[in-house]
C-alpha positions as CSV (number, residue, x, y, z in Angstrom):
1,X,203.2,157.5,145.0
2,X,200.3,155.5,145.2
3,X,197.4,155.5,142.8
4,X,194.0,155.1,144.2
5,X,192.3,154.7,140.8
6,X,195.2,152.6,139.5
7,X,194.2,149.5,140.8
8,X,197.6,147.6,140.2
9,X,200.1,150.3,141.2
10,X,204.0,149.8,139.7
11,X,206.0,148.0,143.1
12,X,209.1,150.2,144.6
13,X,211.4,147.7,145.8
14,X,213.0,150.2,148.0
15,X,209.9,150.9,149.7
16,X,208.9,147.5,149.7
17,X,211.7,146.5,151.1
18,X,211.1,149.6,154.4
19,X,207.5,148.5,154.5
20,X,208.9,144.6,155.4
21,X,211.5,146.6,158.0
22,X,208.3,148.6,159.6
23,X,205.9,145.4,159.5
24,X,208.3,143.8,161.7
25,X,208.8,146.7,164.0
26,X,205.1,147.9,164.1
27,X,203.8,148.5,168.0
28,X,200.7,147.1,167.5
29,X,198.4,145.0,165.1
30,X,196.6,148.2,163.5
31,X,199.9,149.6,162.6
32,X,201.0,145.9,161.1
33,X,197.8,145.6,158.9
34,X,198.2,148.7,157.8
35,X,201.6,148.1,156.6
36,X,200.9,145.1,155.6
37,X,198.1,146.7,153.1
38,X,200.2,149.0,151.4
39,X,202.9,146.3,151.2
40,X,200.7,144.2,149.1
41,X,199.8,146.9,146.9
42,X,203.1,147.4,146.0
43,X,204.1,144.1,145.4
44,X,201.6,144.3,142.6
45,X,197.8,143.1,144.5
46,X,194.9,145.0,143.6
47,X,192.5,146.9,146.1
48,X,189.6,144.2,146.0
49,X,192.5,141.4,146.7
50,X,193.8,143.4,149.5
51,X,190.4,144.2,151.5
52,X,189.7,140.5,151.3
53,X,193.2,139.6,152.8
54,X,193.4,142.1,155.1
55,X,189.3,141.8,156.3
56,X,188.6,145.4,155.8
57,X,186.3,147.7,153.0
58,X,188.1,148.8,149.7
59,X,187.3,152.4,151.3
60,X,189.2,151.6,154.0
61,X,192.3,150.6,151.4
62,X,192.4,154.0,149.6
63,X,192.1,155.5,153.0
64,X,195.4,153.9,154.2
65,X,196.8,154.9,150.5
66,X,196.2,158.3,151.0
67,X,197.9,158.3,154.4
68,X,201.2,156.8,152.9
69,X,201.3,159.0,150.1
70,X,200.9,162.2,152.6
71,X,203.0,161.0,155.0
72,X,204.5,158.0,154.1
73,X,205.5,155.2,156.7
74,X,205.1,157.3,159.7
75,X,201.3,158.0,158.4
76,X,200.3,154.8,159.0
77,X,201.8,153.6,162.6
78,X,198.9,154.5,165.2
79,X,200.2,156.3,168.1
80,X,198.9,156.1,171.8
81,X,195.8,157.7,172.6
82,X,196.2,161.2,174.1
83,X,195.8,162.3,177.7
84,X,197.5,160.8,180.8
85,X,197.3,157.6,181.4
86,X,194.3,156.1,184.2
87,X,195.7,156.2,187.9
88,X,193.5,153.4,188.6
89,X,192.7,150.2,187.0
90,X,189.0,149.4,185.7
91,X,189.3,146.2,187.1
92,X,190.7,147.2,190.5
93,X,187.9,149.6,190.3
94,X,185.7,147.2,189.2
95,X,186.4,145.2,192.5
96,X,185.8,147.9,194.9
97,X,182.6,149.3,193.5
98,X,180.4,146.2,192.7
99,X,180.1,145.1,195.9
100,X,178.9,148.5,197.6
101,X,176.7,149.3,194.7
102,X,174.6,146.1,195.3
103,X,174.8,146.6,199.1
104,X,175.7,149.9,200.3
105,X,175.6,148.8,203.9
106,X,178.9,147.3,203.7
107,X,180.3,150.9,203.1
108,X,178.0,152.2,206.3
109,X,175.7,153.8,203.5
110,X,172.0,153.2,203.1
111,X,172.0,154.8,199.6
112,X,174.8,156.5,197.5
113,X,174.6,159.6,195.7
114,X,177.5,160.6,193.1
115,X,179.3,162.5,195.6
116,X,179.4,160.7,198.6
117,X,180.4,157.6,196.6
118,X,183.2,160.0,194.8
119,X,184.6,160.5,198.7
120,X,184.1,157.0,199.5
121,X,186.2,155.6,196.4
122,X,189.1,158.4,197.1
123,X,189.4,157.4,201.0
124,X,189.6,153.8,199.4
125,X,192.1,154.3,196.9
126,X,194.1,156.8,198.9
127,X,194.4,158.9,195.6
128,X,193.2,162.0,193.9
129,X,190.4,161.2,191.8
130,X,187.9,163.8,190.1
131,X,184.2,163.4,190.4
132,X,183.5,163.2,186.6
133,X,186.4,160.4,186.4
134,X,184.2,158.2,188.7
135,X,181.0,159.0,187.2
136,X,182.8,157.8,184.0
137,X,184.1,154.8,185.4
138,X,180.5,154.0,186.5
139,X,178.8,154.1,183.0
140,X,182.0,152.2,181.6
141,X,181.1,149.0,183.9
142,X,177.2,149.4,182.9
143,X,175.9,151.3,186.0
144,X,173.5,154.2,185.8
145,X,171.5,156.4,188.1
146,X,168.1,155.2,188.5
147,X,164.9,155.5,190.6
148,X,164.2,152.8,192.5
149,X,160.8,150.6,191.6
150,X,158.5,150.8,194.9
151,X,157.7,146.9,195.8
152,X,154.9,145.4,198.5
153,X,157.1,144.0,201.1
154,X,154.3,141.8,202.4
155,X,153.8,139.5,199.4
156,X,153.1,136.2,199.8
157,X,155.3,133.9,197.6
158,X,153.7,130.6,197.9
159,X,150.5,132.2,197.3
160,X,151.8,133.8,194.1
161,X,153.2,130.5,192.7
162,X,150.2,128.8,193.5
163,X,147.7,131.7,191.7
164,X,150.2,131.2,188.2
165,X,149.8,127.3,188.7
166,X,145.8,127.6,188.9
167,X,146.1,130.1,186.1
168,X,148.5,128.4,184.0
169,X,146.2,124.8,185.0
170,X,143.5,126.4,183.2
171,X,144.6,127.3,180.3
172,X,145.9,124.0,179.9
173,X,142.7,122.0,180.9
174,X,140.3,124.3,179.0
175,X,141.6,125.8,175.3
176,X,137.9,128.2,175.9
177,X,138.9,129.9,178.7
178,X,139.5,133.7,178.0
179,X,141.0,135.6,181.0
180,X,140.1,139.3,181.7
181,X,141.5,141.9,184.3
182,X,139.9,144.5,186.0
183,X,141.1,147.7,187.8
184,X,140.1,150.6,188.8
185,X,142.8,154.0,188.7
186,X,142.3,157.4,189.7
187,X,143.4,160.3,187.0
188,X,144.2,164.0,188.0
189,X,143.6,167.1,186.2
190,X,147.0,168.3,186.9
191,X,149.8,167.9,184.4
192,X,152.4,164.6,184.7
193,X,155.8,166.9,184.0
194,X,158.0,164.4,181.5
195,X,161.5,165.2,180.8
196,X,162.2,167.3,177.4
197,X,165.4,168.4,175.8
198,X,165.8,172.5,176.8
199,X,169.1,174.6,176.3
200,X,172.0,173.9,179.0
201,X,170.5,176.2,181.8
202,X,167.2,176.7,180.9
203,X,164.7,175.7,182.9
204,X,161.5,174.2,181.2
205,X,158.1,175.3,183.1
206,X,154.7,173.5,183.3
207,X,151.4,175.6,184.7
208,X,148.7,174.1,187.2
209,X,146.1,175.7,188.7
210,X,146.3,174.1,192.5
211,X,142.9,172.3,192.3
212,X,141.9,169.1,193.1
213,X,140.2,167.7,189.7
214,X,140.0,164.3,189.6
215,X,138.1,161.5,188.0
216,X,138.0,157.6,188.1
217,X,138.1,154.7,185.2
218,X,137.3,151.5,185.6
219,X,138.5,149.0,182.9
220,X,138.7,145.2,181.8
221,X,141.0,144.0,179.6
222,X,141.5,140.8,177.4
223,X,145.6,140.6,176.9
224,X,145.2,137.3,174.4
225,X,142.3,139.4,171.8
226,X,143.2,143.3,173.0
227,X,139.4,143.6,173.7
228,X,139.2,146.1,176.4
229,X,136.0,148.1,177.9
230,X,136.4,151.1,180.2
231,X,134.0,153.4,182.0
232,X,134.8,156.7,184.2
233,X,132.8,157.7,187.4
234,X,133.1,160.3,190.3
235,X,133.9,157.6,192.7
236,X,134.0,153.7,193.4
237,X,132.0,151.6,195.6
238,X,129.9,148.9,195.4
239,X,126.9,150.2,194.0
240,X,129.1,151.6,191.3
241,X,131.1,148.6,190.7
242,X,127.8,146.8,190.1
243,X,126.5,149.5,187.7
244,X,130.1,149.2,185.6
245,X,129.8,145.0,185.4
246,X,126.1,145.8,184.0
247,X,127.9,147.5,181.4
248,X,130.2,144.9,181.0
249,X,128.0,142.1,180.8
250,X,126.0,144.0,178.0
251,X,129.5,145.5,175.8
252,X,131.0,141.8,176.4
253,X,127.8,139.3,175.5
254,X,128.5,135.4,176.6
255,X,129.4,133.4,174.4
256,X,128.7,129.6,174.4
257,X,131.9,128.8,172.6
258,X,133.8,131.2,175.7
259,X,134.6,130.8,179.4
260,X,135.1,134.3,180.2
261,X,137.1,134.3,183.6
262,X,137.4,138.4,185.2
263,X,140.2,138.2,187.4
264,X,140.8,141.2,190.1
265,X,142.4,142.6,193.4
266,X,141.4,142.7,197.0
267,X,139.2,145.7,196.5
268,X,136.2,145.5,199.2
269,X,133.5,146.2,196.7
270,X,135.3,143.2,194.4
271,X,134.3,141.0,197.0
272,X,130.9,142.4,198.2
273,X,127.8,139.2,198.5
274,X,125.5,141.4,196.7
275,X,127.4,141.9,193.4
276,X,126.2,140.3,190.0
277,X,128.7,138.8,187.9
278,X,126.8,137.8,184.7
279,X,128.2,135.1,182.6
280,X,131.9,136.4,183.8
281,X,133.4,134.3,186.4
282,X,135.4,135.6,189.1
283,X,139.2,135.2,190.3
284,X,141.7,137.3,193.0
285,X,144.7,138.4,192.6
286,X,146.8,137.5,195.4
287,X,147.5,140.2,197.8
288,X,149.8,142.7,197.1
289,X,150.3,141.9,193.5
290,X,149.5,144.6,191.0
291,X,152.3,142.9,188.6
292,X,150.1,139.9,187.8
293,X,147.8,142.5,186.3
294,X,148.3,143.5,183.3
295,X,146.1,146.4,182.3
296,X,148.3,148.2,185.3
297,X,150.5,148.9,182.5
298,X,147.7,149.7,180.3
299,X,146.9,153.0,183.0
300,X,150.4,153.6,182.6
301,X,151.1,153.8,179.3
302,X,147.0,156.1,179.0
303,X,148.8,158.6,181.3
304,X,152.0,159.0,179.9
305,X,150.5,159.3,176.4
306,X,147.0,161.8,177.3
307,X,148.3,163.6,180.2
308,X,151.6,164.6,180.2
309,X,151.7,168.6,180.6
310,X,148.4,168.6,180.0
311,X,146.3,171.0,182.0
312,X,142.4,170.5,183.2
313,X,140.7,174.0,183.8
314,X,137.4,172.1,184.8
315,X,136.1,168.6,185.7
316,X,134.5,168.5,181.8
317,X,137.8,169.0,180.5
318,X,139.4,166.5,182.2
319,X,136.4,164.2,181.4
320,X,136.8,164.7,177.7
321,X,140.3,164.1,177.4
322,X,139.7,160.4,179.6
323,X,137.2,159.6,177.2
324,X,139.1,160.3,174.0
325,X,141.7,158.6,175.4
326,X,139.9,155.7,176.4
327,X,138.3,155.1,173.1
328,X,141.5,155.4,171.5
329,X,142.6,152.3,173.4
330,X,139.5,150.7,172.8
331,X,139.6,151.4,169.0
332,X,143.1,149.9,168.6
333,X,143.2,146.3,170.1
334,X,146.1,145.4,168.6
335,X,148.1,148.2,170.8
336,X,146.2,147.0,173.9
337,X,147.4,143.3,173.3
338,X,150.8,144.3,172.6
339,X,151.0,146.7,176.2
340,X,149.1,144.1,178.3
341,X,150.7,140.7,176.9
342,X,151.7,138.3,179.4
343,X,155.0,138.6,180.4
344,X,156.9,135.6,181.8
């Protein structure tokens, strides 16, 4: 027997003598270190000498002792992993699936679900092969059911490079130039339902009333400082616009040492003759572009946060919640710089 407290155990040269037999027939390198391991121990190595030779953890030693010494040899050769061996190679699989994935027209498909890809891959492989199997196989070459992103099909790339250039020209020419982005979004009074963790079966409930409550914020936001300024109104036009850069002008004062650049969409009342912009200068986004600005993630991340599952039973409600989450924001620039950084 082996002594896991004794930490230079007396050698058997009978055993020694199996364990050099078994090293030499072991199926696979596990089994072999293993061997190996208790080997060494009995030729008269101590635990610490043995974890560094073999590249495991002292624990890991004493574990392998207690195996031998329960059931000696045949403790420590690993066997074959249970359950019948795959019909279908990962890599075959591999071949098949990657392709019509990425392009499911080649398979006459315009989208796959997890069944008619199932009955797809069987017709391909002309062999039985259960659902779970290929959802299995999916996950084990990195693929996962997700939601595709909805993207403006009518983007104009060359006007997109050229708006980073003149942005990117700026910053470069002109170390005071401080960029802001402006947006306007829309917020409901119905609850956002998020996913939550329920008991196989159940099914998790969120109330609404059915009404149309609704309000509207308009923001600015400084990504390099987190400064941000927000106001909400029933509505956006011009003369409101106007009445929220007034504001502005007067939260945000100029600042001799500061070039203070507001960059926007396509909006009509953006681009109306009338409108006073202050000491803020004025830039557009290119069209269709909402991912050059970057307090679109800044609406996203208020939403998700203030009003999922919750519930507006009037238009103050809904109004006070906005404001306390708005001011939250506001409070806390360095959240606001770390959600609307610039992302290459």
């Amino acid at each position: 027997m082996l002594g896991t407290d004794s930490p230079e155990p007396e050698p058997e040269n009978a055993t020694e003598a199996e364990l050099r037999v078994a090293m030499d027939a072991a199926p696979n390198k596990r089994s072999y270190r293993r061997v190996g391991a208790v080997r060494a121990l009995l030729m008269g190595h101590t635990q610490k000498e043995v974890s560094l030779l073999f590249a495991c953890s002292e624990r890991m030693v004493r574990l392998w002792i207690v195996m031998f010494n329960r059931g000696g040899i045949d403790a420590l050769t690993s066997r074959p992993r249970p359950g019948r061996p795959r019909k279908v190679k990962l890599e075959r699989l591999k071949d098949l699936l990657v392709p019509v994935l990425e392009d499911p027209t080649q398979a006459g498909e315009v989208h796959w679900t997890g069944v008619k890809l199932h009955g797809w891959l069987k017709a391909q492989i002309q062999a039985e092969l259960g659902y779970r199997t290929v959802i299995r196989y999916l996950h084990e070459i990195d693929y996962n059911l997700r939601v595709p992103q909805r993207w403006p099909e009518r983007q104009n790339q060359e006007a997109r490079a050229a708006f980073l250039t003149e942005l990117q020209a700026l910053r470069e020419s002109d170390p005071s130039v401080e960029l802001w982005y402006g947006d306007e979004s829309g917020i409901e009074g119905d609850p956002r339902p998020r996913r939550r963790w329920t008991v196989r079966g159940g099914r998790p409930r969120v109330p609404y009333l059915g009404e149309h409550i609704r309000t509207n914020v308009i923001g600015s936001v400084c990504p390099a400082t987190g400064e941000s300024f927000a106001m909400i109104f029933d509505g956006v036009d011009t003369d409101v616009f106007q009445c929220y850069l007034d504001h502005l002008a007067e939260a945000i004062p100029p600042d001799p040492q500061k070039r203070r650049i507001l960059i926007l969409d396509n909006a009509s009342w953006h681009k109306a003759a009338r409108l006073n912009w202050h000491h803020f200068e004025v830039r557009f986004l290119p069209a269709y572009s909402p991912d050059f600005n970057p307090i679109e993630r800044l609406w996203l991340r208020l939403k998700a946060d203030y009003f999922s599952d919750f519930i507006a039973r009037s238009p103050e409600e809904l109004i006070q919640r906005v404001s306390t989450a708005l001011l939250a924001y506001m409070n806390d620039p360095i959240t606001v710089a770390s959600q609307c950084a610039t992302r290459k």
